[in-house]
C-alpha positions as CSV (number, residue, x, y, z in Angstrom):
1,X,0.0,0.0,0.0
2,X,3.1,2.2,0.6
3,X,3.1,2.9,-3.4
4,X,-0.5,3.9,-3.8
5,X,-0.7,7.7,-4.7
6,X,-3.4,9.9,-6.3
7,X,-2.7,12.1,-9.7
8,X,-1.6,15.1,-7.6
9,X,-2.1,17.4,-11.4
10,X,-5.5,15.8,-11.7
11,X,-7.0,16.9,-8.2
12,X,-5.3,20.0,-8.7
13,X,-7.2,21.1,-12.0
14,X,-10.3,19.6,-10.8
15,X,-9.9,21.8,-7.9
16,X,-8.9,25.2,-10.6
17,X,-12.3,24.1,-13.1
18,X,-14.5,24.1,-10.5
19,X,-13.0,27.3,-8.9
20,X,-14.1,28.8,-12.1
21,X,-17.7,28.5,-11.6
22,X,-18.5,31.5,-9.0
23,X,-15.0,33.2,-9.3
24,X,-14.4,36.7,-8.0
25,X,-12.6,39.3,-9.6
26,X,-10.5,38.5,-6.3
27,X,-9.7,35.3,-7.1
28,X,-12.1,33.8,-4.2
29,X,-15.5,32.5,-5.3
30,X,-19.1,32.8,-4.5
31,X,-21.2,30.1,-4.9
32,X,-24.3,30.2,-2.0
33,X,-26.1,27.2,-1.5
34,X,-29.1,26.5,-3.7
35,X,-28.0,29.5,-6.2
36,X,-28.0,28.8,-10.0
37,X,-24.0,28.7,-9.6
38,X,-24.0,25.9,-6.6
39,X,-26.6,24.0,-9.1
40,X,-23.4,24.7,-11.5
41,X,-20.9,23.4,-9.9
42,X,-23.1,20.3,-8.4
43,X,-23.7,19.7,-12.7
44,X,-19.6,19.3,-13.0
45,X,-19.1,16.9,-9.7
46,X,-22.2,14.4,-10.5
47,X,-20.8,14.5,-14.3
48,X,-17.5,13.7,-13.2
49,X,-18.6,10.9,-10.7
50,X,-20.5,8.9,-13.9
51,X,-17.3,9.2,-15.9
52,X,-15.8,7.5,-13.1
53,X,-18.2,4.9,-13.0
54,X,-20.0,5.9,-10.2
55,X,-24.0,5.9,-9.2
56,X,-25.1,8.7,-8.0
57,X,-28.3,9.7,-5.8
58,X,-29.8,12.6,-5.0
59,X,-32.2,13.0,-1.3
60,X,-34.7,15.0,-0.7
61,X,-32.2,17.9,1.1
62,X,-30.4,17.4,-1.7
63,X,-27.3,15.2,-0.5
64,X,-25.8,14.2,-3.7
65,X,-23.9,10.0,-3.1
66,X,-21.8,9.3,-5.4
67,X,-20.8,5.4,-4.9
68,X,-18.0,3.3,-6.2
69,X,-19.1,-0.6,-5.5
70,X,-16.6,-3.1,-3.5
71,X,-16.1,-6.8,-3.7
72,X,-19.0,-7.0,-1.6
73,X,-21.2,-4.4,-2.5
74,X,-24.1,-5.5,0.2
75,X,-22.0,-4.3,3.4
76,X,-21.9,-0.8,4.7
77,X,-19.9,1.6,2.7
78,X,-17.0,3.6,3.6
79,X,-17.7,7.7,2.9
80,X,-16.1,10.6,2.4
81,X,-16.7,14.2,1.5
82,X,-17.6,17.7,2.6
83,X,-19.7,20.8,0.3
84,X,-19.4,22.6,-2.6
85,X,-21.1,25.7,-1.3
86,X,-19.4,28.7,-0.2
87,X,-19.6,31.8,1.8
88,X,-20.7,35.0,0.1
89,X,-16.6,35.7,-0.3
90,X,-15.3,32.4,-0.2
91,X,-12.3,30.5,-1.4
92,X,-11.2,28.2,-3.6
93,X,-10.3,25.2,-0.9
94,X,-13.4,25.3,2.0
95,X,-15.6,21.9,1.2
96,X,-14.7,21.6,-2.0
97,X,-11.2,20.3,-1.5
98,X,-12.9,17.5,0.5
99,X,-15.4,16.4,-2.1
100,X,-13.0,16.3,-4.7
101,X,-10.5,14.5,-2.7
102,X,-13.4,12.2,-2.5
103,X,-13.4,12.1,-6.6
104,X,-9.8,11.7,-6.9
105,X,-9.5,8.7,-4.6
106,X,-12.1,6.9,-6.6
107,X,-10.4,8.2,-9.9
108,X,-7.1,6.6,-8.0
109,X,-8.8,3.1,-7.4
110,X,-10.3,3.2,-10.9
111,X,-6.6,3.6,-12.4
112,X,-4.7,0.6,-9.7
113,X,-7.6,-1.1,-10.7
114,X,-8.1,-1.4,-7.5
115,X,-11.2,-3.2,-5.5
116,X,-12.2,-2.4,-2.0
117,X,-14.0,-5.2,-0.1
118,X,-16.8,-2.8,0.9
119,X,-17.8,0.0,-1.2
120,X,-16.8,4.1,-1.7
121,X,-18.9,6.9,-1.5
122,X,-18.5,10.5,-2.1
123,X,-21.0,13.1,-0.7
124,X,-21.3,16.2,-1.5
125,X,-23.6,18.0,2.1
126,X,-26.3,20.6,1.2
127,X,-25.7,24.3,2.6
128,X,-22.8,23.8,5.1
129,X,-21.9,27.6,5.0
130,X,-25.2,28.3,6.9
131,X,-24.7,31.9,5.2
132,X,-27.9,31.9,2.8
133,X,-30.2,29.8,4.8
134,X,-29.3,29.2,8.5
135,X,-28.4,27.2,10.1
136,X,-24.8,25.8,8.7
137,X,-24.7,22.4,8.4
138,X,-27.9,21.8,7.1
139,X,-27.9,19.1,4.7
140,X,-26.0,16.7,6.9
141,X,-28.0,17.7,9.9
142,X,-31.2,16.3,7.9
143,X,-29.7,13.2,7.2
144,X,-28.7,12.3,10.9
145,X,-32.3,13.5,12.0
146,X,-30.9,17.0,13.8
147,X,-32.8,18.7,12.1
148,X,-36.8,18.1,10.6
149,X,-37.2,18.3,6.6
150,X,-40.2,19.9,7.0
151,X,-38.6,23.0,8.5
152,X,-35.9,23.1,6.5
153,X,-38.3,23.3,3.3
154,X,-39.6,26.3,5.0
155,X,-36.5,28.4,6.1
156,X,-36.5,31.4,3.8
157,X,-33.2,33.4,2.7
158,X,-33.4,37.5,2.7
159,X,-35.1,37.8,-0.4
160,X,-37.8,35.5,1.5
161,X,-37.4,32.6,-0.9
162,X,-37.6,28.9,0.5
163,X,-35.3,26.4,0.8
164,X,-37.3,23.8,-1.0
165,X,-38.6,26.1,-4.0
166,X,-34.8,27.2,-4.6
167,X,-33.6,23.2,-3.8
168,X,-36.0,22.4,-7.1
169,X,-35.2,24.9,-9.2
170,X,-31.1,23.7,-9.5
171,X,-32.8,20.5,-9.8
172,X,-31.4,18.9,-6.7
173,X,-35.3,17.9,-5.0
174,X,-34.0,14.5,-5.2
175,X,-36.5,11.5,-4.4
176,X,-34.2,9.2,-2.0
177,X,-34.9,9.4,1.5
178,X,-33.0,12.2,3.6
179,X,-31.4,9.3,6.0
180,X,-27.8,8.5,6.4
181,X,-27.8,4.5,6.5
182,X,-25.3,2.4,7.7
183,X,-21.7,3.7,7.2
184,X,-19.1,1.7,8.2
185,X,-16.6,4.6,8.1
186,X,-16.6,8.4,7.3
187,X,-13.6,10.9,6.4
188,X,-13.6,14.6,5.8
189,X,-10.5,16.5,4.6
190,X,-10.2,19.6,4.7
191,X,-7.9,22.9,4.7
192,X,-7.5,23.6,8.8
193,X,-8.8,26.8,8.6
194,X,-6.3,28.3,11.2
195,X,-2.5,28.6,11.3
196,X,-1.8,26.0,14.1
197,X,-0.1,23.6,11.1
198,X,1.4,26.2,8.8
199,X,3.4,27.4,12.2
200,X,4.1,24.1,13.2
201,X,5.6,23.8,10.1
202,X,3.3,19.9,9.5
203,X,1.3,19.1,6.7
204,X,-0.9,16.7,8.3
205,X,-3.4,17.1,10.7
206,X,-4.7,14.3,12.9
207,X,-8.4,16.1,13.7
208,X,-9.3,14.5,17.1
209,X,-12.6,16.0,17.7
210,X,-14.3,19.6,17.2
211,X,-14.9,22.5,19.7
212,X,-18.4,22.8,20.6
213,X,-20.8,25.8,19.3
214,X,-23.2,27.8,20.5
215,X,-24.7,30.4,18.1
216,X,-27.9,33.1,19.0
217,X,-29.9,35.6,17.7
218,X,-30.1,38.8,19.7
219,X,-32.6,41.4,19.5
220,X,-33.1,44.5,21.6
221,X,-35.7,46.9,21.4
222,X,-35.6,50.4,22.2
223,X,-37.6,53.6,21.4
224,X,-36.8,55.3,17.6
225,X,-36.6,58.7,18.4
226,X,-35.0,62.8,17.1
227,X,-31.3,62.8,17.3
228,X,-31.3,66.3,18.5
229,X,-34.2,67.1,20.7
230,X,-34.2,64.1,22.5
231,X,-32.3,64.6,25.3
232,X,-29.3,61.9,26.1
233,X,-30.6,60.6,29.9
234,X,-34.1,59.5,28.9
235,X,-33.0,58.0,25.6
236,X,-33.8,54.1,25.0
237,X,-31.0,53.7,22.1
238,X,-31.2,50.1,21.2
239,X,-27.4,50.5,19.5
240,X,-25.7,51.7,23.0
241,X,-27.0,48.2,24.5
242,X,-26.1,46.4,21.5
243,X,-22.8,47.6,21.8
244,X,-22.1,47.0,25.5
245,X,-23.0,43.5,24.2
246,X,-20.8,43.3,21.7
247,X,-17.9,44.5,23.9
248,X,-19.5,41.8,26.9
249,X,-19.0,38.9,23.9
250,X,-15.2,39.5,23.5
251,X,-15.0,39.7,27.2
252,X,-16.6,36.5,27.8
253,X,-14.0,35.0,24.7
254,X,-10.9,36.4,26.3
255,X,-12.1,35.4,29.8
256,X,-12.5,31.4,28.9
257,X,-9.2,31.1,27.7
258,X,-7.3,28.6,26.5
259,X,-9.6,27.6,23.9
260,X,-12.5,30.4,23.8
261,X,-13.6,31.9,20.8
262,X,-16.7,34.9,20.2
263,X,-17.5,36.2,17.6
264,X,-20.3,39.2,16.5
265,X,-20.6,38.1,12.6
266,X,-24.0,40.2,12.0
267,X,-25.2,43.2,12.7
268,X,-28.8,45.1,11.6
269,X,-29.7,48.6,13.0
270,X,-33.0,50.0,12.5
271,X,-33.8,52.3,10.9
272,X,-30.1,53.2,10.1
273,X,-30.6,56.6,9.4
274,X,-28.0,58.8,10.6
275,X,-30.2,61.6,12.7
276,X,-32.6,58.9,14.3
277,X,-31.7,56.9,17.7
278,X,-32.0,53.0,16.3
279,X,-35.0,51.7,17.9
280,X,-34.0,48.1,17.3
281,X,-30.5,46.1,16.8
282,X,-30.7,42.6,15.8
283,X,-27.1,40.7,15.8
284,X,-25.6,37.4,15.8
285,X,-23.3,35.6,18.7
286,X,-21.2,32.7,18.0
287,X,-19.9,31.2,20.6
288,X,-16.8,28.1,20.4
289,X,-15.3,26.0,23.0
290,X,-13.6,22.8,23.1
291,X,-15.1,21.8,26.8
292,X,-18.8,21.3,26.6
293,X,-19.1,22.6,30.4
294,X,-17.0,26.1,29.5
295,X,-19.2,26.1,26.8
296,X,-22.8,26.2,28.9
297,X,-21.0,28.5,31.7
298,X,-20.1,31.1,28.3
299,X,-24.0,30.8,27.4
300,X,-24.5,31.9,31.0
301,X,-22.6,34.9,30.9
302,X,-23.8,36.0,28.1
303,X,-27.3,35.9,29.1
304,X,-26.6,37.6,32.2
305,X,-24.5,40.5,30.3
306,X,-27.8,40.6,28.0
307,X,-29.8,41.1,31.2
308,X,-28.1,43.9,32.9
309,X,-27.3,45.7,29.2
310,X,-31.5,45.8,28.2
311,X,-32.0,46.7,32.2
312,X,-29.9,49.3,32.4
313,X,-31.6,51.2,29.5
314,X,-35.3,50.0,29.6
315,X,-34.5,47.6,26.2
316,X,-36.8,44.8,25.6
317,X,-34.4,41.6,25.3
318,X,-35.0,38.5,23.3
319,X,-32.0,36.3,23.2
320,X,-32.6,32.8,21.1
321,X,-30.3,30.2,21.0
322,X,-31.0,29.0,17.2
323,X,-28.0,26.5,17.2
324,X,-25.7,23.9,19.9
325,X,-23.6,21.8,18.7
326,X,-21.5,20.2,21.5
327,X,-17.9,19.4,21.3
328,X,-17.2,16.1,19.4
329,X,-14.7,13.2,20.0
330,X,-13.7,11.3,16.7
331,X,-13.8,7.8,16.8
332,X,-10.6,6.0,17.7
333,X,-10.3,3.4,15.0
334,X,-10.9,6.5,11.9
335,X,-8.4,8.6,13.5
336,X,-5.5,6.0,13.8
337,X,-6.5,5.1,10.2
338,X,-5.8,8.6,9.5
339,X,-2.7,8.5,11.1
340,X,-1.8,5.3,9.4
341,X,-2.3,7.1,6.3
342,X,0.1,9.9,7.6
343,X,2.8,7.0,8.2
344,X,2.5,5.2,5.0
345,X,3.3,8.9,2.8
346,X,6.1,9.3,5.2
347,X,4.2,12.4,6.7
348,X,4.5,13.2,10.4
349,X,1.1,14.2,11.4
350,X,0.4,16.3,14.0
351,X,-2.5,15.7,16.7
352,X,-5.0,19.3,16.4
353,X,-8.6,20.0,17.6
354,X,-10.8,21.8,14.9
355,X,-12.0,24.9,15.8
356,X,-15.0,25.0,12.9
357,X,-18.2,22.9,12.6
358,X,-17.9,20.6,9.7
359,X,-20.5,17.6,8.5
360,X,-18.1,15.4,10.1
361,X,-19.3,16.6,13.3
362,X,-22.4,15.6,12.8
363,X,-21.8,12.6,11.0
364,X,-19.6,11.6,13.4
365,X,-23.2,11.5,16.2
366,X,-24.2,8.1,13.6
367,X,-20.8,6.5,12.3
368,X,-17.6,5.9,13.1
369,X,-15.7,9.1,12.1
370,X,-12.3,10.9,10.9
371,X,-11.0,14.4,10.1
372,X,-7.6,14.8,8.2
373,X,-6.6,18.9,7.9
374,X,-4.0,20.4,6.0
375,X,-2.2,24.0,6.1
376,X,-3.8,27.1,4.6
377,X,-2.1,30.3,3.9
378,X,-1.7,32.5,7.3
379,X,-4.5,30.0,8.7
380,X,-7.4,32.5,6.6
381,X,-10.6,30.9,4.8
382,X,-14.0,32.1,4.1
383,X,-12.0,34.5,2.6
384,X,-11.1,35.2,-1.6
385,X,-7.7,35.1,0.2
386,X,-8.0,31.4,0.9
387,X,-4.8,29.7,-0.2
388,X,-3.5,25.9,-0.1
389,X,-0.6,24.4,-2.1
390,X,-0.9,21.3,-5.1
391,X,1.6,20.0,-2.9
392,X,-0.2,20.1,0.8
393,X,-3.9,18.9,-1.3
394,X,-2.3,15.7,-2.8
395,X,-0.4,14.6,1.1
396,X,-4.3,15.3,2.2
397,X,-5.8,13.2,-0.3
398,X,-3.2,10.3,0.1
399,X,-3.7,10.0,3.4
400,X,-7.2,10.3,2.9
401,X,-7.1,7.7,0.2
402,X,-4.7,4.9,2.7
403,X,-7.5,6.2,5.5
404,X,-10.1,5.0,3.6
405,X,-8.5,1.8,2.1
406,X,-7.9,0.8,5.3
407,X,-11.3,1.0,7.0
408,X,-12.7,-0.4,3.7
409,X,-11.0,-3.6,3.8
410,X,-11.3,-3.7,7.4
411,X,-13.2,-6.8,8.6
């Protein structure tokens, strides 16, 4: 197995083609979830898959399978993949490098001639960025039963269309059930996302697990009122509290160090107009931690900091948390595959705990489940900035493919 290696050129213009399809005059790309581009680029990867001799099936979120058969093509398959949607201004690597890592390992197989004893799939997960319809994740969270169909359908983006109307019209309303069977394995690769690896100087990254989230919705409600006659000790300016809030978020982060991260991503004001006190804020807090117990205490003092901001200037407060996903473990067996994988390219990898959701998260709640990372530029992604190297996406995809041979021919 020591000589098995995927066409590093091959992944590497799969990766540039499919770049092309949402490119930014930056050199990043947008490609939202459900947008006439992600039904694009989704065109390109199932095409590619039935060149390579795969089926392919669509659910009703829209999880596309791609499956190669094994030797015996009645047990549990062994999957990989990750998204193909992006962030508004995205890059070139996020989810994508995963899916077509995927590819390239079955392209691999295809030219060794190769047969696994169980079978390969690739998946490509419906809206992972979250950043059109919330939440992230979405697709995968369907399939493991997180989160109901129904609702999903409904969820609307900021031009109020639905999820469902916009899954048909890429033609992606697929007919299988939304249900991840039996897997008897699952790898994601992926770009780290941080700069822990490219500091370290290691290309490979052993993902052990994955910080827990926390994410809310945050409105506060004051009075709209004259920027000049309204005099500053009676005024109920629903920006001040926001603001305190913002500040109390980056407290609470800094506070819960090592291993704390908070983050304001989104910010409304109403009615923005520059000589009116905003009557209403509504903003986003995402909140990260790798110990599910710092995690709950962060919630808490958050909600008290939300309590004494509103108070303090007669705000009405309503704090929702619209997402928690605790920290995740990865199973044992995947990860010393992973790191078996590492050994047999002659990489040494390097133990790291993701600091972003990814499907694998959630997959990892109904199979047995791996992560393998590898450097990005300066640790930056949803960014047109993003940067990886040919070199850094082929040692991720042949540990990836040595990861998944051996769980596949695993007994």
């Amino acid at each position: 197995m020591q000589n098995l290696a995927i066409n590093s050129d091959r992944l590497w213009a799969s990766l540039m083609e499919m770049a092309q399809i949402g490119a930014t005059e930056k050199g990043g790309v947008n490609r939202q979830a459900l947008t006439e581009l992600d039904g694009q680029g989704r065109d390109l990867f199932v095409r590619w898959c039935q060149e390579a001799g795969c089926s392919v099936r669509v659910d009703a979120v829209g999880n596309i399978y791609a499956r190669r058969p094994g030797r015996d093509d009645s047990r549990a398959p062994v999957m990989t993949g990750s998204h193909l949607d992006t962030q508004p201004t995205g890059g070139k690597y996020d989810g994508v490098f995963g899916v077509l890592s995927g590819l390239e390992v079955i392209r691999t197989l295809n030219d060794l001639n190769y047969e696994t004893e169980r079978p390969i799939e690739v998946t490509v997960w419906t809206n992972e960025e979250g950043c059109r319809f919330a939440p992230a994740m979405m697709g995968s969270g369907v399939a493991i039963g997180k989160f109901d169909l129904d609702e999903v359908y409904a969820m609307t983006d900021a031009a109020g269309k639905t999820f469902r109307d916009e899954l048909e019209a890429i033609g992606y309303l697929g007919d299988a059930a939304a249900k991840v069977g039996e897997v008897a394995a699952f790898f994601e690769v992926h770009i780290e996302q941080g700069p822990i690896l490219e500091g370290e100087a290691k290309t490979i990254g052993i993902v052990q697990g994955a910080q827990g989230q926390r994410w809310f919705d945050i409105t506060l409600t004051g009075q709209e009122a004259h920027a000049g006659p309204t005099p500053m000790k009676i005024r109920r300016d629903a920006l001040v509290g926001a603001a305190e809030l913002v500040g109390a978020a980056n407290r609470i982060g800094l506070e819960f160090q090592p291993g704390a991260c908070a983050t304001v991503g989104q910010f409304d004001v109403s009615p923005n107009s520059r000589n009116t006190i905003p009557g209403q804020v509504v903003f986003s807090v995402d909140f990260r931690h790798p110990e599910d117990d710092r995690l709950s205490a962060m919630k808490a003092a958050l909600l008290e900091a939300c309590e004494a901001a509103a108070g303090a200037r007669g705000l009405e407060l309503d704090c929702q948390e619209i997402w928690y996903q605790p920290p995740i473990v990865f199973n044992a067996d995947c990860v010393a595959a992973v790191r078996g994988g590492a050994e047999a390219v002659g990489l040494d990898g390097m133990a790291i705990v993701s600091g972003a959701g990814h499907d694998a998260c959630h997959i990892s709640t109904v199979a047995p489940t791996g992560m393998i990372f590898v450097p990005c530029k300066d640790g930056i992604s949803h960014n047109e900035v993003e940067s990886a190297t040919q070199s850094d996406c082929a040692a991720g995809c042949n540990v990836l493919l040595h990861a998944m041979i051996d769980r596949a021919n695993a007994k």
